[in-house]
Every structure is written in structure tokens, then in C-alpha cells.
C-alpha positions in Angstrom: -20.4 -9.3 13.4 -19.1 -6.3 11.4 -15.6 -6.5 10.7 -13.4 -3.7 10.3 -13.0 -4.4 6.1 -14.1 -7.3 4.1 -14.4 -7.6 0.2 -17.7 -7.6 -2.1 -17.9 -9.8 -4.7 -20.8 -9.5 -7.2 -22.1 -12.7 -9.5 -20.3 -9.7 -12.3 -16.9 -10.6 -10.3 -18.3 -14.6 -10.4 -18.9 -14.5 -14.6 -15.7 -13.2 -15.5 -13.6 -15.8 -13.2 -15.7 -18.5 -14.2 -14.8 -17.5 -18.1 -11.1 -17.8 -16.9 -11.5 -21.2 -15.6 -13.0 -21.9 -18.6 -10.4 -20.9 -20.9 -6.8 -22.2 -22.1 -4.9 -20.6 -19.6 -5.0 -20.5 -16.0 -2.0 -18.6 -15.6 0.8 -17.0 -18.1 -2.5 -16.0 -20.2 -4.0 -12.6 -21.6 -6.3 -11.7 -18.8 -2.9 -10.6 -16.9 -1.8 -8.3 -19.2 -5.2 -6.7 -20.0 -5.5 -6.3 -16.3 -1.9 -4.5 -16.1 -3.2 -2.5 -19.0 -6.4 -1.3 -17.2 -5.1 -0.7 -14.1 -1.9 1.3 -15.5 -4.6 3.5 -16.8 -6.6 3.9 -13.9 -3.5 5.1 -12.2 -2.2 7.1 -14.5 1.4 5.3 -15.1 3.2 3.7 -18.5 3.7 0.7 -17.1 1.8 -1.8 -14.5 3.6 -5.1 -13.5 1.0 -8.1 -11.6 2.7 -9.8 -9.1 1.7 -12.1 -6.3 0.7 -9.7 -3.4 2.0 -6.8 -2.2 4.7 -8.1 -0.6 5.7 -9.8 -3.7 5.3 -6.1 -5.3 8.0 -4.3 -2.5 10.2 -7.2 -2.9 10.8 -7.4 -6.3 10.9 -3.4 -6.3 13.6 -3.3 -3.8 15.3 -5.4 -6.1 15.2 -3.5 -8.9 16.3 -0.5 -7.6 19.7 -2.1 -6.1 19.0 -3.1 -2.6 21.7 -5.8 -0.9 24.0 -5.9 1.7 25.2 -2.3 2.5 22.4 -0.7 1.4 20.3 1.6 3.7 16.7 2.5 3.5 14.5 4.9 5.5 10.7 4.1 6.0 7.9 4.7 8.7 7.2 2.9 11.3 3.4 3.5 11.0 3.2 0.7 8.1 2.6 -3.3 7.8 6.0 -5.0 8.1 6.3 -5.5 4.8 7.2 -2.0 3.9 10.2 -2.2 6.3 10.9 -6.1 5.8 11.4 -6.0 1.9 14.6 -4.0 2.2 15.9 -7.2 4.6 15.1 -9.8 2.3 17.1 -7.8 -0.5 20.0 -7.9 2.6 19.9 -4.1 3.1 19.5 -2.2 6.3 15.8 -0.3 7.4 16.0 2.8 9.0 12.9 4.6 10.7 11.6 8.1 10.5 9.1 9.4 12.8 5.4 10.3 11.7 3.6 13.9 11.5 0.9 13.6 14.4 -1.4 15.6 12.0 -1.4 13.2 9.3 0.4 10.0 10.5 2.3 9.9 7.6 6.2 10.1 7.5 7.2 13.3 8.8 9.6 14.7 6.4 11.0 17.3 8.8 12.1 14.1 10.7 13.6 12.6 7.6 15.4 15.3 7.0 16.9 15.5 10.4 17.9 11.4 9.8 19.7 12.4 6.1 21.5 15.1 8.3 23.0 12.8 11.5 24.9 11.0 8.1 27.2 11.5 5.2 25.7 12.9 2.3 25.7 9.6 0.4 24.6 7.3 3.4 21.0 6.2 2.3 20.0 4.8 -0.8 16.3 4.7 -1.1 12.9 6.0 0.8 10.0 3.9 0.8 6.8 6.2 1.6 3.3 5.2 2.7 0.4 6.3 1.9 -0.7 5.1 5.5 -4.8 4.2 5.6 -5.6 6.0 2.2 -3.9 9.6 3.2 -2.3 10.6 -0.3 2.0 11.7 1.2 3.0 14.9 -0.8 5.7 12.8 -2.7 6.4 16.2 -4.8 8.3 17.3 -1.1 9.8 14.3 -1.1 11.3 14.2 -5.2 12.6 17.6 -4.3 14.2 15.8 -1.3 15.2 12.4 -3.1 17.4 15.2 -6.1 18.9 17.3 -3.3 20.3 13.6 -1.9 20.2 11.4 -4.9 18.6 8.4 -3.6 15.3 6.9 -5.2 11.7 6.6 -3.8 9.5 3.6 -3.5 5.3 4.5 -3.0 3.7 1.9 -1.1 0.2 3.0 -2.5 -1.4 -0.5 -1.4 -4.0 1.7 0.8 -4.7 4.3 -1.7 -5.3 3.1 -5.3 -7.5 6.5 -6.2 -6.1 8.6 -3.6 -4.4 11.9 -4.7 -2.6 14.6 -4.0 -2.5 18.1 -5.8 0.9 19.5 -6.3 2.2 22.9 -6.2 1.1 23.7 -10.0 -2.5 22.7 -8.7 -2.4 20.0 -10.3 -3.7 16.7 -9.5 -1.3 13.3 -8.6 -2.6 10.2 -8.6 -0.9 7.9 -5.9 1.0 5.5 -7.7 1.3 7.3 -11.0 5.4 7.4 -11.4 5.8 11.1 -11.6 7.7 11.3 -8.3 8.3 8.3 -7.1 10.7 5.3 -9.2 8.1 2.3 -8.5 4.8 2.1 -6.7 3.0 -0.3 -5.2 -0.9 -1.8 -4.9 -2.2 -4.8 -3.1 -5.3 -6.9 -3.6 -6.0 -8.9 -0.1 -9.6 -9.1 0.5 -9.8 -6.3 2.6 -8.1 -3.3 -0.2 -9.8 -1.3 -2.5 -9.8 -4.0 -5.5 -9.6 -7.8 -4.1 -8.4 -10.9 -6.2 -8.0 -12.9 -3.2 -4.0 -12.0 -2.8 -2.1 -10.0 -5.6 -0.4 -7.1 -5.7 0.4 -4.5 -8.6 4.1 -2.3 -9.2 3.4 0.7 -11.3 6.1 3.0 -12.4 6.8 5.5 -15.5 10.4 4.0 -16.2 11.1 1.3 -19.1 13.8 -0.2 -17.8 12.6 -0.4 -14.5 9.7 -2.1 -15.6 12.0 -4.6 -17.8 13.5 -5.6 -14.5 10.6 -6.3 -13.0 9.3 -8.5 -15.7 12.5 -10.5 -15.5 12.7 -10.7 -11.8 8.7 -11.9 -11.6 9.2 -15.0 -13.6 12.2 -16.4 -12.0 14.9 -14.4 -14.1 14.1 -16.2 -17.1 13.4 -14.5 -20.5 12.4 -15.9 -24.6 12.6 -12.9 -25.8 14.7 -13.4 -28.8 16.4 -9.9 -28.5 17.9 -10.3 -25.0 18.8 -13.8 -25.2 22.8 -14.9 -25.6 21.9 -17.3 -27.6 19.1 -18.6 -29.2 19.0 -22.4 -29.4 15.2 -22.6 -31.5 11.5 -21.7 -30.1 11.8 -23.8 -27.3 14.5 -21.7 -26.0 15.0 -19.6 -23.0 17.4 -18.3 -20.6 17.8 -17.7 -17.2 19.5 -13.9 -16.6 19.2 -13.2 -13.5 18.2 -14.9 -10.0 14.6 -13.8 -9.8 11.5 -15.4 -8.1 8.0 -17.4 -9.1 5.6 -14.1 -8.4 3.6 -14.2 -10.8 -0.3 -13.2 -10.8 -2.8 -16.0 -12.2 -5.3 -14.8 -14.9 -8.4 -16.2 -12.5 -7.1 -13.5 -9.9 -6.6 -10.8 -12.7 -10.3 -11.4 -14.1 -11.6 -11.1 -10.6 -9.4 -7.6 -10.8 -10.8 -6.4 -13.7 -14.3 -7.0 -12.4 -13.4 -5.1 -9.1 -11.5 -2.3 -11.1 -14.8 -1.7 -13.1 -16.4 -0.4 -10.0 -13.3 1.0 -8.5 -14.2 4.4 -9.0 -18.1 3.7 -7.4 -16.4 2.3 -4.1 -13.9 4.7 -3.6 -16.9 7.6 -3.8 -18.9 5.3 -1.4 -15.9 4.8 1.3 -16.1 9.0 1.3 -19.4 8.8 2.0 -18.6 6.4 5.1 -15.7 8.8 6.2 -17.8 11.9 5.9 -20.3 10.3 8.2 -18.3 9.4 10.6 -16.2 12.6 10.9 -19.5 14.5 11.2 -20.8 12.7 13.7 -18.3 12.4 15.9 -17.4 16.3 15.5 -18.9 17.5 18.6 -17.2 14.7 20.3 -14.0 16.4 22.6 -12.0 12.6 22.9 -12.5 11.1 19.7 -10.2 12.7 16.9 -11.0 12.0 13.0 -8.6 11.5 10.1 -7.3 15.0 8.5 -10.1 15.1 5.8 -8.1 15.8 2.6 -10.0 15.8 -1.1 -7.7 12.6 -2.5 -7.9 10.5 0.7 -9.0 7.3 -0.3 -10.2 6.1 2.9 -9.0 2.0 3.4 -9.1 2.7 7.0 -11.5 5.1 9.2 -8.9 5.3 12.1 -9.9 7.4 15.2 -7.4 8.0 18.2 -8.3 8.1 21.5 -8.0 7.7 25.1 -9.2 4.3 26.8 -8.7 2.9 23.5 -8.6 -1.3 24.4 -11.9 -0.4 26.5 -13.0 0.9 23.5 -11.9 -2.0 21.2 -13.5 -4.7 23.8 -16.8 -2.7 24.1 -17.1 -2.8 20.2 -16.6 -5.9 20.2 -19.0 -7.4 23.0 -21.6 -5.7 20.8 -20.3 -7.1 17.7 -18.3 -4.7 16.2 -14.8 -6.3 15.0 -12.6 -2.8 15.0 -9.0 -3.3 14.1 -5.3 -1.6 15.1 -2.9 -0.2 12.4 0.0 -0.7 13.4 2.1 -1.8 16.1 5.0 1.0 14.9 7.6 -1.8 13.0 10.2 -0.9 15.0 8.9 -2.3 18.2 8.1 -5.9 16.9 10.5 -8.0 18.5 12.1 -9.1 15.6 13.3 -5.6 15.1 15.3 -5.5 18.3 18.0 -7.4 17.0 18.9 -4.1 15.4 18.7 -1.9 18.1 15.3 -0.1 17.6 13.6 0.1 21.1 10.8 1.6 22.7 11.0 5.7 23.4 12.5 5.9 19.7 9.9 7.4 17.9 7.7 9.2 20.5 4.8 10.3 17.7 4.5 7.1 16.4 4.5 5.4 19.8 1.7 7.8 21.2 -0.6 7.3 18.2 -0.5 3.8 18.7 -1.7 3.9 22.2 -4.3 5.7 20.7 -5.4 4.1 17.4 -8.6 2.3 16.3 -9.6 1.5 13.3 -13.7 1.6 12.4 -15.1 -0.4 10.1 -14.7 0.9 6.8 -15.7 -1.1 3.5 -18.0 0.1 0.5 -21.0 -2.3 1.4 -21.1 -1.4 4.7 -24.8 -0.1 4.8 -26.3 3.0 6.5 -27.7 0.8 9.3 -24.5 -0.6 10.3 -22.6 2.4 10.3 -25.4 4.0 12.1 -24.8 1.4 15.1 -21.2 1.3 15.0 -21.4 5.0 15.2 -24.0 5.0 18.6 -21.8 2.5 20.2 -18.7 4.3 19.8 -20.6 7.6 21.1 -22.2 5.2 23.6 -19.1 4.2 25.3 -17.3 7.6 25.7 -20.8 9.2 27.9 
């Protein structure tokens, strides 16, 4: 079978986890902090903070930038839950934007249109996605984010490598902290760099990234200038009500090894995307992601019509395709709050449409080759 993503692990990924599990520590260790180190350079941000997945990541982000009761937030609805959920488990209120049908990313036309139905000071906080790789122009959205005064969340877990270039011409990595307050990465098996599960909040602010540190290890600090008191070296004190997400050093060595080749990957997933756009160009049903320079390609999706027969066909000839995402708004969970079908009509249609190819680095020529055929195959 050839699934949609999967991860690669080299006996290079196997040697530096092994020297963890030989080590003194497990967890709480060095191997953490040199892969927050690396990585922050990778993006292009001060700091890096490894948490426990991604979801860990929007939590404790959410968090630090004030969300509770009263508090709203607007996202997309083209996203994993997460992106929306994180602003519920800090007790605030999600609000949904629709998406550009060029790009499906969040259409800022439509957030603007949302800031104007209420008071000027109604909404706290934006949480962008870099949906499937597709770098947002979070430049528009700072501009956007002064003009209103509320602060921006990245969630960059599809897109560590992706960039945008801003209106200078220069280059943005997604993730690097010049727009946005906090950004995002996740690790799961299927991302750009796997340790298993783990996630990664980047961001160019120093208190911010206090905060985080804080919150990660269950609000509990020893350094000796921020404690109240300071009973001896044993002593610590808890500050603040945070949460156990820490990272382990076994799944930061495994990162470390994956971030070596990050760079490698990212040019091969290209290659995969250029491939399949070309070859599907003649094609009058099947429409291709908007090919932009900094996309960094975590999903291949294609829309089109007859898209379960599609999905089925692929996978009666062992091709494991994949759908990103049921919009959040229509799980039913999220009709408790009054979000229903017809609400966001873009985001709607492109789900009826969706299908994501297989798209991961090792995927070799042959495969691709076959997935491609069958695809072309099923739409004579």
C-alpha cells in the first residue's frame, strides 16, 4: 500500500536515539535544548520552546497570550481541530473565517468583513494556518492585527521551510516571529521532521518565551531570580498552573537527526509536487495546488469532481489517499455553538472536492509514477 504520508527513519536517526538511551537523561537533559537551539535557527526565530505535540504547542500558546473565558478568537475552518480547539481548552470562544478558493488559506477579505460585524475591540487573537505547506502572507495580516490590536498565532505545523516574500522582497520563513506573536511546528510521523509526537513554539519575544517555559513544566520554576523565596538548592516553586508538556531528549535526538536532512526533504517533496502538477496539467477536472516558490508541500491536495469514487478507486489499487479536512465547524461537537452547514460556502465546496495524494520524501519515482496513472486512469 502507499499511504498518503509516512516518516523515514535512517540507522543515522537510529545512532543518535540509541546514544540518548544510553545516556544520564532520558528526559529534562541537554539534547532538548540543543534541539530548540537548532531548530530556532533553522527557522529563523530567537527563541524555540519543545513541547509535547502540536497540540501541546497551540495550547500552551493560547495561554500565554491571555486566552479564558470571554475571550474571542478567529481561525479557519480548513485546519485539524486543534487549531480551533486550543482556544476552548484556554475557555475562550472560536470564531470561523472563510477560505480563499485560490489558495485555501484564510481569506482575509472575509476576516475583515468578521472584525467589521463587531466592536472594534471584540476579538482578541487570530490563529493562521499555513494549510498543507502554503506559506499565508502574515505581513497582510500584522498590518491587520495593528489596525485592530489583537495578536497572531502561526500554526506552521505543515510548513517548517515554507516561505513567503514580503513586500520589501524579502524572504519570511514561516514560523520565524516577525509577524506573528508565537508559531507553531509538529512532529507526528507523517510532518516534515518526525520524533514520533512532539511539537515546537517559536517566537521572537522574551517574555513570551518565559511563559512558555513556565507553563511547559507544570508552572514550576528553580530559577533563583524569580523565586519568592529560596529555601536551598532543592528549592522550587510553583507560579503559575501550567501542564507536564514537556519533550523527552530520545524524541529531540530523533529531531535533530531529521532536522539534518530537513532541507534535502523539503527540495525532494518539490520535486513530488512538480510532478504531479505537470502531469496532471492537461487534465480539465483535476485542479493542482497554487504553485508558490515557499510552499513546503506536507500535502499534494487535488480537488475534484467524483471525489469518494476517486478515493475508493485509489484505494482498491492500493493507493491510501487522504481528506484534509472536514471544515471544524461542521464536526458535531461544534454545533453546540451554533456553527452549521451553509456557513462557510468556500470551505464547504472544497471539501466536497478534496483529495489528498500521497506525498512524503521517500516516495520513489515508481510509486508516484503509478499513483499518477491511476488517478489519470479513473477520470478517462
Amino acid at each position: 500500500m502507499i499511504p498518503y504520508g509516512k516518516q523515514h527513519i535512517t540507522p543515522e536517526d537510529i545512532k543518535e536515539v540509541a546514544k540518548v538511551l544510553q545516556s544520564d537523561f532520558l528526559t529534562q537533559g541537554p539534547v532538548v535544548l540543543e534541539f530548540e537551539k537548532k531548530f530556532a535557527e533553522y527557522i529563523g526565530s530567537k527563541y524555540a520552546v519543545a513541547v509535547a505535540n502540536g497540540t501541546a504547542a497551540l495550547h500552551l500558546s493560547a495561554l500565554a497570550l491571555g486566552v479564558k473565558k470571554g475571550v474571542n478568537v478567529i481561525t479557519t475552518p480548513i485546519t485539524f481541530a486543534a487549531s480551533a480547539n486550543c482556544v476552548l481548552y484556554a475557555g475562550g470562544n472560536v470564531f470561523f473565517a472563510d477560505i480563499d478558493p485560490s489558495t485555501q488559506l484564510l481569506d482575509i477579505e472575509s476576516v475583515k468583513s468578521l472584525l467589521k460585524s463587531k466592536d472594534r475591540n471584540y476579538f482578541s487573537g487570530i490563529i493562521v494556518v499555513d494549510f498543507a505547506g502554503s506559506p499565508i502572507d502574515l505581513e497582510a495580516y500584522k498590518k491587520l492585527a495593528d489596525e485592530y490590536g489583537f495578536w497572531i498565532i502561526e500554526d506552521a505545523a505543515h510548513a517548517p521551510g515554507g516561505f513567503f516574500t514580503d513586500s520589501k522582497g524579502g524572504r519570511q520563513n514561516c514560523g520565524n516571529g516577525n509577524f506573528a506573536d508565537l508559531a507553531i511546528f509538529s512532529f507526528h510521523p507523517v510532518k516534515h521532521i518526525a520524533t514520533g509526537e512532539g511539537g515546537m513554539i517559536t517566537t521572537n519575544n522574551k517574555n513570551l518565551y518565559e511563559k512558555l517555559l513556565l507553563l511547559r513544566t507544570h508552572g514550576i520554576t528553580k530559577d533563583p531570580q524569580k523565586l519568592l523565596e529560596n529555601h536551598g538548592g532543592w528549592y522550587q516553586e510553583m507560579q503559575e498552573l501550567g501542564f507536564n508538556y514537556r519533550l523527552t531528549d530520545i524524541a529531540a535526538a530523533l529531531g535533530i537527526s531529521q532536522l539534518n536532512r530537513a532541507s534535502e526533504n523539503l527540495k525532494r517533496r518539490r520535486e513530488i509536487a512538480k510532478k504531479y502538477a505537470e502531469s496532471f496539467s492537461k487534465n480539465k477536472v483535476i485542479f493542482t495546488p497554487l504553485a508558490v516558490p515557499g510552499h513546503a508541500y506536507h500535502l499534494f491536495v487535488i480537488t475534484i469532481p467524483k471525489r469518494k469514487g476517486l478515493y475508493d478507486y485509489l484505494k482498491t489499487e492500493g493507493i491510501l489517499a487522504q481528506v484534509h479536512y472536514l471544515p471544524v465547524h461542521l464536526h458535531p461537537y461544534y454545533s453546540q455553538f451554533g456553527w452549521k452547514r451553509g456557513d462557510f460556502k468556500v470551505a464547504e465546496k472544497y471539501y466536497e472536492e478534496c483529495l489528498s495524494l500521497p506525498m512524503f520524501p521517500s516516495l520513489t519515482d515508481k510509486e508516484q509514477d503509478f499513483v499518477i496513472e491511476k488517478v489519470l486512469e479513473f477520470f478517462k
